[in-house]
ZALUM-592938 format. One record per atom (N, C-alpha, C): residue number from 0; residue in three letters; atom name; x, y negated, z. Coordinates in nm, 4 decimals, padded with zeros to 6 digits. Each point is the difference from the previous one (the first is absolute). Example, Ala and Ser with C-alpha at 12.3 -4.5 7.8 and 13.67 -1.06 7.14 Angstrom:
BEGIN
0, Ala, N, 01.3190, 00.5690, 00.7800 $
0, Ala, CA, -00.0890, -00.1190, 00.0000 $
0, Ala, C, 00.0900, -00.1200, 00.0000 $
1, Ser, N, -00.0350, -00.1050, -00.0720 $
1, Ser, CA, 00.0820, -00.1190, 00.0060 $
1, Ser, C, -00.0770, -00.1090, 00.0730 $
//
This chain:
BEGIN
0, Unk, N, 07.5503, -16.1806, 12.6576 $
0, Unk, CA, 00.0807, 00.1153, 00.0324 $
0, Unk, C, -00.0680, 00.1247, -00.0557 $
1, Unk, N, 00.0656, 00.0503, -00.0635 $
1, Unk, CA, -00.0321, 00.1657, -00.0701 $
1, Unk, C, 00.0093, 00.1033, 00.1447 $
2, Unk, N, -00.1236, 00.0670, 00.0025 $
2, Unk, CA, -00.0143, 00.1008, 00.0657 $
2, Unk, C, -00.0811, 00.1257, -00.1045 $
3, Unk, N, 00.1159, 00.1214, 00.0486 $
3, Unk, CA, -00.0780, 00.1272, -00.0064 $
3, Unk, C, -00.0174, 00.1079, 00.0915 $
4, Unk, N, -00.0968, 00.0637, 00.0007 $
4, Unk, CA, -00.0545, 00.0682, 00.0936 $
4, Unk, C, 00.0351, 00.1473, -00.0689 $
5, Unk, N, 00.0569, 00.1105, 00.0352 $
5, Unk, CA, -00.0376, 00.0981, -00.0918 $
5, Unk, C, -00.0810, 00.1434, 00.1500 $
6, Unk, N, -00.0737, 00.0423, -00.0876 $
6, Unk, CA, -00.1168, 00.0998, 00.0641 $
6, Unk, C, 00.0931, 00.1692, 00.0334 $
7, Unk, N, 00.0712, -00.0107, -00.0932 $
7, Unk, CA, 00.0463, 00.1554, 00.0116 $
7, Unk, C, 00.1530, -00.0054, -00.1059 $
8, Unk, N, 00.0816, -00.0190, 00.0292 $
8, Unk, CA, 00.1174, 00.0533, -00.0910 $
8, Unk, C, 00.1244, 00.0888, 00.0468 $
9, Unk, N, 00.0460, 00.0218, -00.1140 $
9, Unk, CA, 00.1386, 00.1358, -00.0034 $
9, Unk, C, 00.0763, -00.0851, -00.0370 $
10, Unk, N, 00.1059, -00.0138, 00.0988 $
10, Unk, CA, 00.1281, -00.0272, -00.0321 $
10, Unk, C, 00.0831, 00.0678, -00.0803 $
11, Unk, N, 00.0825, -00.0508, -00.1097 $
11, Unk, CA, 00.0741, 00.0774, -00.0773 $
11, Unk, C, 00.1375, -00.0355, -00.0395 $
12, Unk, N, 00.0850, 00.0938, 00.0135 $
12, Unk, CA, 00.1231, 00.0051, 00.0043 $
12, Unk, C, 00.0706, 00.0106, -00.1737 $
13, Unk, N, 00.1231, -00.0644, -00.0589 $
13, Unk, CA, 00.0524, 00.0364, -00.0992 $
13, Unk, C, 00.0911, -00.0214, 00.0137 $
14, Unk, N, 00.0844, 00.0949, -00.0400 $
14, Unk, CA, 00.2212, -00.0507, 00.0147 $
14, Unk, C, 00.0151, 00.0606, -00.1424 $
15, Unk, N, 00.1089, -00.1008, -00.0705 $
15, Unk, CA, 00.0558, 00.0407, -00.1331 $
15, Unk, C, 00.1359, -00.0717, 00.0091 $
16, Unk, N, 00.1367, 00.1113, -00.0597 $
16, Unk, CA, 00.1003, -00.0626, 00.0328 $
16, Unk, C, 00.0240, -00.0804, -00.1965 $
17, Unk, N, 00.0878, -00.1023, 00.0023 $
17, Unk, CA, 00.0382, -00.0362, -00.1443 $
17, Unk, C, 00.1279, -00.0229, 00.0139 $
18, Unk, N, 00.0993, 00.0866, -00.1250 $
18, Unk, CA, 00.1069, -00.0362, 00.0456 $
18, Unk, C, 00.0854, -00.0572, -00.1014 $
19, Unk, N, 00.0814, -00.0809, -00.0012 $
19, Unk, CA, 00.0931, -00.0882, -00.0789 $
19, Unk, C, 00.1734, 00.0228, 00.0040 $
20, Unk, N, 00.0483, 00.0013, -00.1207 $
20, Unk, CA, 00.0943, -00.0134, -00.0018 $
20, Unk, C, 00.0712, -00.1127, -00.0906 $
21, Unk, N, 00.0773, -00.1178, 00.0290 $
21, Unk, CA, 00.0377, -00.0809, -00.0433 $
21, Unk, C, 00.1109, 00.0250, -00.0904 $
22, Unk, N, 00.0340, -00.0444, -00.1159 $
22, Unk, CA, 00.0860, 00.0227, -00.0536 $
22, Unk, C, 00.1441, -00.1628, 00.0874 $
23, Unk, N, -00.0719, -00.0582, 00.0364 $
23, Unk, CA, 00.1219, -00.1360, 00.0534 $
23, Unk, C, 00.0043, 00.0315, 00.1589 $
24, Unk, N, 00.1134, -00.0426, 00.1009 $
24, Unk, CA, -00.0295, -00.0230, 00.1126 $
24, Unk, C, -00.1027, -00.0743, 00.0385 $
25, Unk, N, -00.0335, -00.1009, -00.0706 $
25, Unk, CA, -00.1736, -00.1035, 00.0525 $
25, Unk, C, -00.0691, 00.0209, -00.1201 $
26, Unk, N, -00.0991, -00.0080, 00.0931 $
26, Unk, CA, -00.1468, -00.0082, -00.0895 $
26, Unk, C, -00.1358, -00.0544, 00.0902 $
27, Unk, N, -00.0976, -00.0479, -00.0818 $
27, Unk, CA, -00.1162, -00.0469, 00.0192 $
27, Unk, C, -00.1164, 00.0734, -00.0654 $
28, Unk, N, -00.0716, 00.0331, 00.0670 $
28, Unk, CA, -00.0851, 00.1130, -00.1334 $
28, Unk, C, -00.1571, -00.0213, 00.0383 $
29, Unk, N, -00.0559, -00.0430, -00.0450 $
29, Unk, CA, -00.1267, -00.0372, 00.0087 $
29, Unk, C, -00.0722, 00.1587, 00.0140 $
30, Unk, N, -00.0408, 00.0433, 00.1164 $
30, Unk, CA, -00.0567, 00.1753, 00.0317 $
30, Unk, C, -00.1729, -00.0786, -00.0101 $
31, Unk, N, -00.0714, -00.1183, -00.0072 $
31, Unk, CA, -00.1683, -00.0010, 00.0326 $
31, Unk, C, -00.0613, 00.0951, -00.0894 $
32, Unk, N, 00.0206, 00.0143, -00.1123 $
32, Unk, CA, -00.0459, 00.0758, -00.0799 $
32, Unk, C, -00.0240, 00.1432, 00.0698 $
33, Unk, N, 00.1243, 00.0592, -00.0139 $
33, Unk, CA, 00.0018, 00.1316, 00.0764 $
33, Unk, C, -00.0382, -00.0037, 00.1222 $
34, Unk, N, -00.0462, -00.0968, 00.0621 $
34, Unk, CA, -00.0573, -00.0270, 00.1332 $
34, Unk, C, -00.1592, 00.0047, -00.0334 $
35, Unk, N, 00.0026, -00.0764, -00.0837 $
35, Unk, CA, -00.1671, 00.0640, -00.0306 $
35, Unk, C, -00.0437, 00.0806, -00.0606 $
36, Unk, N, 00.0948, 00.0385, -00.0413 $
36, Unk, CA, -00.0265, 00.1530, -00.1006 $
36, Unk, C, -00.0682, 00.1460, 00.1719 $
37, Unk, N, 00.1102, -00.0789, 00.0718 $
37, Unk, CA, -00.0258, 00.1186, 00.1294 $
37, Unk, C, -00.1370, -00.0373, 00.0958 $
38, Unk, N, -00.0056, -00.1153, 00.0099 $
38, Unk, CA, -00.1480, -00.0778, 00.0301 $
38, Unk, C, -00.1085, 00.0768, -00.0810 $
39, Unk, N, 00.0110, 00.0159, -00.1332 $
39, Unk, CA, -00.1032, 00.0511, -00.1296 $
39, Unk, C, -00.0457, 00.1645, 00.1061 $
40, Unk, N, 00.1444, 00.0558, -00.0246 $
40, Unk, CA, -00.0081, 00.1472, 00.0514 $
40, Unk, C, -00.0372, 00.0070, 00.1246 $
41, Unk, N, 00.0123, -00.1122, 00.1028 $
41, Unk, CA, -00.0464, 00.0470, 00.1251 $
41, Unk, C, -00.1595, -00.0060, 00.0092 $
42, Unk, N, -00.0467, -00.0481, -00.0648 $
42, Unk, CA, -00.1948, -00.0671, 00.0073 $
42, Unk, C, -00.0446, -00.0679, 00.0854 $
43, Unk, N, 00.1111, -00.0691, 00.0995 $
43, Unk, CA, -00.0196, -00.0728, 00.1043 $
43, Unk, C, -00.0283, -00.1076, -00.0442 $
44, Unk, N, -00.0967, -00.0601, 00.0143 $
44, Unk, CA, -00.1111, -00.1256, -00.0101 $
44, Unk, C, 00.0121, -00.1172, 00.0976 $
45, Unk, N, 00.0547, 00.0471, 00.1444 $
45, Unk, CA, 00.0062, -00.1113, 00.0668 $
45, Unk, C, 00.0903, 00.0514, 00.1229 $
46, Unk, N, 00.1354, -00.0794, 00.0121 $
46, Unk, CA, 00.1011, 00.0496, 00.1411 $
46, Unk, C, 00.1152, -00.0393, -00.0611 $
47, Unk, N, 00.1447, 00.0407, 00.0237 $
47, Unk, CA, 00.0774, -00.0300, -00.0099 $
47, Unk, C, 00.0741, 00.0746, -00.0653 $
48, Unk, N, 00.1349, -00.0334, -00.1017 $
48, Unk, CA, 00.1377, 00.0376, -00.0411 $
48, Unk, C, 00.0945, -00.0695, 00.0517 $
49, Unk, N, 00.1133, 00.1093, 00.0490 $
49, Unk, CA, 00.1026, -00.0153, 00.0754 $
49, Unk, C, 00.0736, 00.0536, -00.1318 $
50, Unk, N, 00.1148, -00.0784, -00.0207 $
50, Unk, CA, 00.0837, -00.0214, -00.1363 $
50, Unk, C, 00.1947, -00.0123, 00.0932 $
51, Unk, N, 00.0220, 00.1304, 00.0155 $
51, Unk, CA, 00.1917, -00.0219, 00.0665 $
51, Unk, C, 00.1094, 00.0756, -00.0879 $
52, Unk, N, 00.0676, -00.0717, 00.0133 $
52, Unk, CA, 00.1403, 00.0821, -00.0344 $
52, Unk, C, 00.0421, 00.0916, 00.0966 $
53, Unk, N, 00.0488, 00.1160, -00.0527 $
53, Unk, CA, 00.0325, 00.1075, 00.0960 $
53, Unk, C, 00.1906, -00.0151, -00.0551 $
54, Unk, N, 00.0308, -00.0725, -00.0088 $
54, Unk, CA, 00.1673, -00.0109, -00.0036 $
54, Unk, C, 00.0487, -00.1232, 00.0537 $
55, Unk, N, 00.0931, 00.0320, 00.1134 $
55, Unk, CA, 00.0367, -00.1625, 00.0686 $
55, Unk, C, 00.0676, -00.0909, -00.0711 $
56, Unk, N, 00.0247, 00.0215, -00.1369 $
56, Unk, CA, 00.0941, -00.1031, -00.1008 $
56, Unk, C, -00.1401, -00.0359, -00.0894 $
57, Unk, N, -00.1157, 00.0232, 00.0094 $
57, Unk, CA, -00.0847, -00.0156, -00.0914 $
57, Unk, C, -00.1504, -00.1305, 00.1434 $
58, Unk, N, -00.0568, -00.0620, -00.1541 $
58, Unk, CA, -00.1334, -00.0855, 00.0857 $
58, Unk, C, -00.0935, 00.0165, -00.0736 $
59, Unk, N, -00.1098, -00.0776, 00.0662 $
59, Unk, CA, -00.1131, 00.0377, -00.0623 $
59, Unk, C, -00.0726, -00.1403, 00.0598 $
60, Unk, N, -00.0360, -00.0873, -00.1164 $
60, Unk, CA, -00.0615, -00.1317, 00.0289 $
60, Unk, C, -00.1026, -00.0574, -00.0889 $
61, Unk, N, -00.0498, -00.0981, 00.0236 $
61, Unk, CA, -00.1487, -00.0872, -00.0573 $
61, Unk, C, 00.0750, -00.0988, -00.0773 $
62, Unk, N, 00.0183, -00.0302, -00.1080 $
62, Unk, CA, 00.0125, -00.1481, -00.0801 $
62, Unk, C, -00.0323, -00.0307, -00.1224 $
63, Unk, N, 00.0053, -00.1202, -00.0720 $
63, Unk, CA, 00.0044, -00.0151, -00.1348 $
63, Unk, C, 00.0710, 00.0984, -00.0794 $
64, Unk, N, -00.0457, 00.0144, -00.1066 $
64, Unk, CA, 00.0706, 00.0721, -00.0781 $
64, Unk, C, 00.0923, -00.0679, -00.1396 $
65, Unk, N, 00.0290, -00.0846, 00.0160 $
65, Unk, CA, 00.0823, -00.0743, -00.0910 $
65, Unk, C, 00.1413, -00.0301, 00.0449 $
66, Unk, N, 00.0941, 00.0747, -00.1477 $
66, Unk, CA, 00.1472, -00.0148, -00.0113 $
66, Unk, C, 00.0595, -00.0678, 00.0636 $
67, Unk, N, 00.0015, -00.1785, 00.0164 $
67, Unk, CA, 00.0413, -00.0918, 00.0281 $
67, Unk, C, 00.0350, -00.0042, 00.1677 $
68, Unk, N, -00.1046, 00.0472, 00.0622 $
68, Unk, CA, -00.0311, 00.0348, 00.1613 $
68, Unk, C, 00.1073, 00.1892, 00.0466 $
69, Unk, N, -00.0183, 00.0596, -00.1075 $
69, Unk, CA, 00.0584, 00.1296, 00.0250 $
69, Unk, C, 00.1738, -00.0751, -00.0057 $
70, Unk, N, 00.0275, -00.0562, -00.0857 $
70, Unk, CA, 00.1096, -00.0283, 00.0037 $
70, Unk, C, 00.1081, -00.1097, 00.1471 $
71, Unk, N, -00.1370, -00.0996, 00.0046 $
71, Unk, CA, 00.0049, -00.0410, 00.1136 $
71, Unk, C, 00.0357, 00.0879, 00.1489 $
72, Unk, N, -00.1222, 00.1071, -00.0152 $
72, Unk, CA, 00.0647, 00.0535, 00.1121 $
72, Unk, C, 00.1615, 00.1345, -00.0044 $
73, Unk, N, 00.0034, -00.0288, -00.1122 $
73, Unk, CA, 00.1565, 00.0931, 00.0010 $
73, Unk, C, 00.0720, -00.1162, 00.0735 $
74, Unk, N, 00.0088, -00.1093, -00.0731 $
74, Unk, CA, 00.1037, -00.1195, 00.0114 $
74, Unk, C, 00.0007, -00.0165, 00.1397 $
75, Unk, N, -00.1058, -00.0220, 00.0512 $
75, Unk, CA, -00.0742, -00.0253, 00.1257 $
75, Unk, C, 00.0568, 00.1558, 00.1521 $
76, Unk, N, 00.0070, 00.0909, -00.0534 $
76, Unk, CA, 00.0508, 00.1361, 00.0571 $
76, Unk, C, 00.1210, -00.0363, -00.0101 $
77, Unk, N, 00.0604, -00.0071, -00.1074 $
77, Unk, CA, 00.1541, 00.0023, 00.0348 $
77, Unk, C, 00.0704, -00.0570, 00.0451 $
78, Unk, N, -00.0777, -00.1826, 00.0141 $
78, Unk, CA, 00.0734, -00.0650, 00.0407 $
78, Unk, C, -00.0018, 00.0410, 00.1482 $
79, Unk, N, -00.1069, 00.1058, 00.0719 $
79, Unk, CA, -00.0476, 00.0098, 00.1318 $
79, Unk, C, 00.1232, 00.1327, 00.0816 $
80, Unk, N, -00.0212, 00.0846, -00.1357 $
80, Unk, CA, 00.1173, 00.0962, 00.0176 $
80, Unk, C, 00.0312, 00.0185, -00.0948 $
81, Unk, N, 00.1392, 00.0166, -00.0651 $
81, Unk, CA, 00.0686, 00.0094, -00.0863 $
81, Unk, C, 00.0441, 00.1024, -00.0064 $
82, Unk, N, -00.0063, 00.1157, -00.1485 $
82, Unk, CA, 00.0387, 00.1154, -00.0188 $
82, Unk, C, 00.1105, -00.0211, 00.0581 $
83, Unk, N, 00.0917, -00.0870, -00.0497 $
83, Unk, CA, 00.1558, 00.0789, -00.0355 $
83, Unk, C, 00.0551, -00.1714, 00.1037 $
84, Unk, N, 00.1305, 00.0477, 00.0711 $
84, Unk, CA, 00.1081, 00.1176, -00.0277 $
84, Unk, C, -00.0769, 00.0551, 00.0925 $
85, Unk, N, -00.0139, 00.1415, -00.0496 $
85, Unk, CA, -00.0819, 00.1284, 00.1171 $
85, Unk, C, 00.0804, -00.0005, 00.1786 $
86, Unk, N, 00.1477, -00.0607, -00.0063 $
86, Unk, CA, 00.0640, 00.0070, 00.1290 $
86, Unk, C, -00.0571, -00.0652, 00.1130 $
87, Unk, N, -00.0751, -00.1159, -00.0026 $
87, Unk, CA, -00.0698, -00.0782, 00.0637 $
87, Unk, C, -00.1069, 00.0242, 00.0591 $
88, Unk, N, -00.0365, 00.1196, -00.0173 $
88, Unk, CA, -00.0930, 00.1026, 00.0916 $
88, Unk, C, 00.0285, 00.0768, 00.0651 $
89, Unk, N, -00.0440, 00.0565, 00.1350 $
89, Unk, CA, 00.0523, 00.0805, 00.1027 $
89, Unk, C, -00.0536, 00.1316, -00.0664 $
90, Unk, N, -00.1316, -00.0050, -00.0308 $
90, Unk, CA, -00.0467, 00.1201, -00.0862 $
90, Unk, C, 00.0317, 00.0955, -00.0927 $
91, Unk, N, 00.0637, -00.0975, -00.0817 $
91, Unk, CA, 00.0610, 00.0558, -00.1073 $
91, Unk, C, 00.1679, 00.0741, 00.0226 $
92, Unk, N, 00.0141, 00.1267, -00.0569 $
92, Unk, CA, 00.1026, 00.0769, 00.0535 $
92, Unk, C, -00.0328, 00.1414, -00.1144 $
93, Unk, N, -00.0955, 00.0736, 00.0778 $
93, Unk, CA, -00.0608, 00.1243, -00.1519 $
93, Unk, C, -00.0425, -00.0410, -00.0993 $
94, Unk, N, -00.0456, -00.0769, 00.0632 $
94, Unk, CA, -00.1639, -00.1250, -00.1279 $
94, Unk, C, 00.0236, -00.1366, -00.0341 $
95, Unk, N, 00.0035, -00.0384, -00.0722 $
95, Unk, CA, 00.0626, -00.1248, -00.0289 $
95, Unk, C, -00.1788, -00.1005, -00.0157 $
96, Unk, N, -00.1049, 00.0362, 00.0608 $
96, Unk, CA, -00.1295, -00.0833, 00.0024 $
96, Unk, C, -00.0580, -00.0997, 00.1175 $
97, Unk, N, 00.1336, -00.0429, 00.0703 $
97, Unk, CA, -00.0725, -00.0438, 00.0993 $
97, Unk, C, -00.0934, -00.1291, -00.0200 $
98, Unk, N, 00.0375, -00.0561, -00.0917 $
98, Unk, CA, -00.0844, -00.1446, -00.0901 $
98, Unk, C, -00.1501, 00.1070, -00.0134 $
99, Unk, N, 00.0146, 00.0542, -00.0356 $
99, Unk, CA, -00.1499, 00.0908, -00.0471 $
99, Unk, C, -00.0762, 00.0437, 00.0861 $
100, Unk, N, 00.0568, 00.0102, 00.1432 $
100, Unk, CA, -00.0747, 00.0067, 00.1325 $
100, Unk, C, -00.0604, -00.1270, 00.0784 $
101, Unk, N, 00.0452, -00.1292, -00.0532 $
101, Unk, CA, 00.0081, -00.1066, 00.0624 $
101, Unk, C, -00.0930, -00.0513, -00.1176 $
102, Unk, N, 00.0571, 00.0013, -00.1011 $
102, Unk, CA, -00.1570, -00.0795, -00.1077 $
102, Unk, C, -00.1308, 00.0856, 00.0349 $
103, Unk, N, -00.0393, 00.1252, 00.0008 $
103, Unk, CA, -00.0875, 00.0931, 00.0395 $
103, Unk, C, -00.0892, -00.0891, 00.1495 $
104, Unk, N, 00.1140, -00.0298, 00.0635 $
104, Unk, CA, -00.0775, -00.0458, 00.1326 $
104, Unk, C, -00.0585, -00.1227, -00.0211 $
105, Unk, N, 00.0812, -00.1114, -00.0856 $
105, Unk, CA, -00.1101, -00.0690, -00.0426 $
105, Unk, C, -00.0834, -00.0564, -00.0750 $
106, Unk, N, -00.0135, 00.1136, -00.0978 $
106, Unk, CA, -00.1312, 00.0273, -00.0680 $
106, Unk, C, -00.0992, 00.0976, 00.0590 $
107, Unk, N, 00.0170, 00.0319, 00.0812 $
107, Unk, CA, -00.0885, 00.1196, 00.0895 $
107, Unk, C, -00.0403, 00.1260, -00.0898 $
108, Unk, N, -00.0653, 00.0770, 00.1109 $
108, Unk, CA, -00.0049, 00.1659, -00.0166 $
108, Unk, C, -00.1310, 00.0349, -00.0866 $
109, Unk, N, -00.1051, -00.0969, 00.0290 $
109, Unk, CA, -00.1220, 00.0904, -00.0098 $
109, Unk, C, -00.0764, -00.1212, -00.0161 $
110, Unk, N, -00.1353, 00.0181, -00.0946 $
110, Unk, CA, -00.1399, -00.1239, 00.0312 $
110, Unk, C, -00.0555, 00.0891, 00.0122 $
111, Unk, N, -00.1017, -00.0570, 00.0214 $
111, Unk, CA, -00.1898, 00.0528, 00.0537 $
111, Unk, C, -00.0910, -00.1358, -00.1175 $
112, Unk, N, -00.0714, 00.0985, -00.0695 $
112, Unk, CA, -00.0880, -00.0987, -00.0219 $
112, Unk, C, -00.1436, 00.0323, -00.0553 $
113, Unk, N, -00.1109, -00.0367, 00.0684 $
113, Unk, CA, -00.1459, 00.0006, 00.0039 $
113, Unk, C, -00.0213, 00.0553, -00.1180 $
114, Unk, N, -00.1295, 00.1107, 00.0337 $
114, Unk, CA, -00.0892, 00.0110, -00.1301 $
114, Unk, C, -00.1080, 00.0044, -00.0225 $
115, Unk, N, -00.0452, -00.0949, -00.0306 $
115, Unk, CA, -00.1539, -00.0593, -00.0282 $
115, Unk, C, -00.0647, 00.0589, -00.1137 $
116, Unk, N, -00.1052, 00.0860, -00.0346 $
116, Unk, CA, -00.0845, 00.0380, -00.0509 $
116, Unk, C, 00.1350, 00.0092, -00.1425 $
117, Unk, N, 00.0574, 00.1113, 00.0339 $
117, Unk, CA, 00.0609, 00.1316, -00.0742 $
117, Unk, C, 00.1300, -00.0936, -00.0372 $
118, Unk, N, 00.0235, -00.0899, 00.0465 $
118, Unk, CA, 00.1600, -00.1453, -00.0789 $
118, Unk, C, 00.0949, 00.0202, 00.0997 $
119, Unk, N, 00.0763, -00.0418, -00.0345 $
119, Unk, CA, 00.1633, -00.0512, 00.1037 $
119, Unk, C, -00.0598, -00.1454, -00.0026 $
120, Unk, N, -00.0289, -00.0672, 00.1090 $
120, Unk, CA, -00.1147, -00.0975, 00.0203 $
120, Unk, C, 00.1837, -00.1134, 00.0366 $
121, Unk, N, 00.0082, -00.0480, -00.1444 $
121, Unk, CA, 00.1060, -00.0772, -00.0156 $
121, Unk, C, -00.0512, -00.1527, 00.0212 $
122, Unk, N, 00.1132, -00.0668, 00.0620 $
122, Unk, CA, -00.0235, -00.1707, -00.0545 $
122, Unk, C, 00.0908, -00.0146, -00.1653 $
123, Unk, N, -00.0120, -00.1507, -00.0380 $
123, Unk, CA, 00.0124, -00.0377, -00.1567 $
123, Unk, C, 00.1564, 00.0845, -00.0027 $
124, Unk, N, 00.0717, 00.0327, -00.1177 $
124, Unk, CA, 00.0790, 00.0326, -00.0332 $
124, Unk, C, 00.0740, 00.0982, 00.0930 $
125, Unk, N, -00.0727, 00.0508, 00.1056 $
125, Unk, CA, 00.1212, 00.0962, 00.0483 $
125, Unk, C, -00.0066, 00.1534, -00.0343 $
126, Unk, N, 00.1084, 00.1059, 00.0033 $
126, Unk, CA, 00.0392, 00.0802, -00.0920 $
126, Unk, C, 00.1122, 00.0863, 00.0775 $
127, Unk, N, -00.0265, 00.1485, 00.0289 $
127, Unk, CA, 00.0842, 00.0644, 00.1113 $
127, Unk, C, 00.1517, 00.0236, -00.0812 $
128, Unk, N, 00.1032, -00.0088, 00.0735 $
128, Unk, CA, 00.0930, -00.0088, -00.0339 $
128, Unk, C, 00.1045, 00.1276, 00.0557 $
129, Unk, N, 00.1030, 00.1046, -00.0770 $
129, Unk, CA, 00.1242, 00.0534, 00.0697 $
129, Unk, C, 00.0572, -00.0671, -00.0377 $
130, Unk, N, 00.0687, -00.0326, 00.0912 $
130, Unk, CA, 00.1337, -00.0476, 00.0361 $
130, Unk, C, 00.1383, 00.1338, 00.0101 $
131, Unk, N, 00.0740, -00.0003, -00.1277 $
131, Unk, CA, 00.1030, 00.0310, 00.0283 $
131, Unk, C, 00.1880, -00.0587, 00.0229 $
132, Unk, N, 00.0756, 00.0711, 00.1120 $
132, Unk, CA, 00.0783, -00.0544, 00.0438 $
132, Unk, C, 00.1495, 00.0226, -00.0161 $
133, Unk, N, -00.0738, 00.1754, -00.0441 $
133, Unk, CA, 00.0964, 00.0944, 00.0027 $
133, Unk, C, -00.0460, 00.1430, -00.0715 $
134, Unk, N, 00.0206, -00.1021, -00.1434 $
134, Unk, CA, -00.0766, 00.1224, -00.0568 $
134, Unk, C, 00.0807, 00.0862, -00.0739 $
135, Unk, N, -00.0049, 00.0441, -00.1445 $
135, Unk, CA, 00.0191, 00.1067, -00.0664 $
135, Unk, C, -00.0202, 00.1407, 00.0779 $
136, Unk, N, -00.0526, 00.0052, 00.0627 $
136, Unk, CA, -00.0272, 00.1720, 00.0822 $
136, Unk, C, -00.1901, -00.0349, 00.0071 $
137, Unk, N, -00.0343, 00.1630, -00.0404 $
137, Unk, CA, -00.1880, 00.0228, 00.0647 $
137, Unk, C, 00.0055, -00.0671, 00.1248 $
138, Unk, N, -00.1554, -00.1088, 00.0194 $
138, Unk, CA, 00.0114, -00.0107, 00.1303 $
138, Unk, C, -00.1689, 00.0093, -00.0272 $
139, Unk, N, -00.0616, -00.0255, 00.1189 $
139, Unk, CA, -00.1477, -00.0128, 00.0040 $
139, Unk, C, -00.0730, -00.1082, 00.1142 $
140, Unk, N, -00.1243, 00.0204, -00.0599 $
140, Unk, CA, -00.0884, -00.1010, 00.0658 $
140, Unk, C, -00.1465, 00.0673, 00.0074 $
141, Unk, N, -00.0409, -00.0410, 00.1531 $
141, Unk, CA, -00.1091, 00.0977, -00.0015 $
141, Unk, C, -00.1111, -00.1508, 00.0038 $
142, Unk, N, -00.1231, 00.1223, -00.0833 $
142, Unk, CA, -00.1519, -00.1122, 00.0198 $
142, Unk, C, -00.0627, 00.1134, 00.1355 $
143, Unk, N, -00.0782, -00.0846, 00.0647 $
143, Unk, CA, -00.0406, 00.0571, 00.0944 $
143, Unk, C, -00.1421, -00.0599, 00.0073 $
144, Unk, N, -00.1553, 00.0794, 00.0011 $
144, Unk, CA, -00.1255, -00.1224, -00.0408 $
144, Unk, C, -00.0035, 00.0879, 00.0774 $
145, Unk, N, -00.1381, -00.1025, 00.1533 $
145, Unk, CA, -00.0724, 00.0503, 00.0413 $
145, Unk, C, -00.1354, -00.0730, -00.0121 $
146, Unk, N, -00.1026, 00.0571, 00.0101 $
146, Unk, CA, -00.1642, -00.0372, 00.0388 $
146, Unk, C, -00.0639, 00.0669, -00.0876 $
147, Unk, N, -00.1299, -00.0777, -00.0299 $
147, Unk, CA, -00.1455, 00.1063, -00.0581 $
147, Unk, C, -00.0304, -00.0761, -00.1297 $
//
């Protein structure tokens, strides 16, 4: 078992918003990069990033990053909720997204994930993901790092 002891530290705070706009209603967008780009800028060495979507038609998740699986989970979403016919939702009336509130829920809002001596302290192949549901409009996603 790994133990550390630390003698004296400052906790440290970083928030950076990133924001996306899709040219399709769905999208998959691989953000780790720009996730560690904000890791780079924070100098936090060891604690956590909190990685959410701040739009309820939008997610924010951990997976492979290969086509075959992105496509899967469209196929996989729609068969769960289906855009169209938009009437089949109680929701829909101003907004025709209620599929985009319901895929959102289950792909979830937000990860957290460890950072070990200055990394996004990943297992094999995983890779932060937006999830869009309901796109063509700015939306955003905040990084949020805390520790020393």
């Amino acid at each position: 078992m790994e133990r550390t002891v630390f003698e004296e530290s400052i906790m440290k705070s970083y928030r950076k918003e990133l924001f996306f706009n899709t040219p399709t209603r769905r999208a998959y967008i691989n953000i780790t990069d720009q996730v560690e780009d904000c890791l780079r800028e924070s100098g936090i060495k060891e604690g956590l990033c909190l990685v959410n979507a701040m739009h309820i038609t939008a997610s924010v998740f951990i997976n492979d990053d290969e086509r075959g699986l992105h496509q899967d989970f469209e196929t996989w979403l729609e068969k769960l909720a289906p855009e169209k016919p938009h009437s089949q939702y109680h929701h829909n009336g101003a907004e025709d997204n209620a599929d985009a509130h319901l895929k959102r829920q289950v792909m979830g809002r937000e990860v957290v994930v460890a950072i070990t001596n200055g990394r996004l302290d990943f297992g094999p192949w995983e890779q932060i993901f937006n999830g869009e549901f309901d796109g063509k409009r700015k939306k955003r996603v905040l990084v949020k790092i805390i520790g020393e």
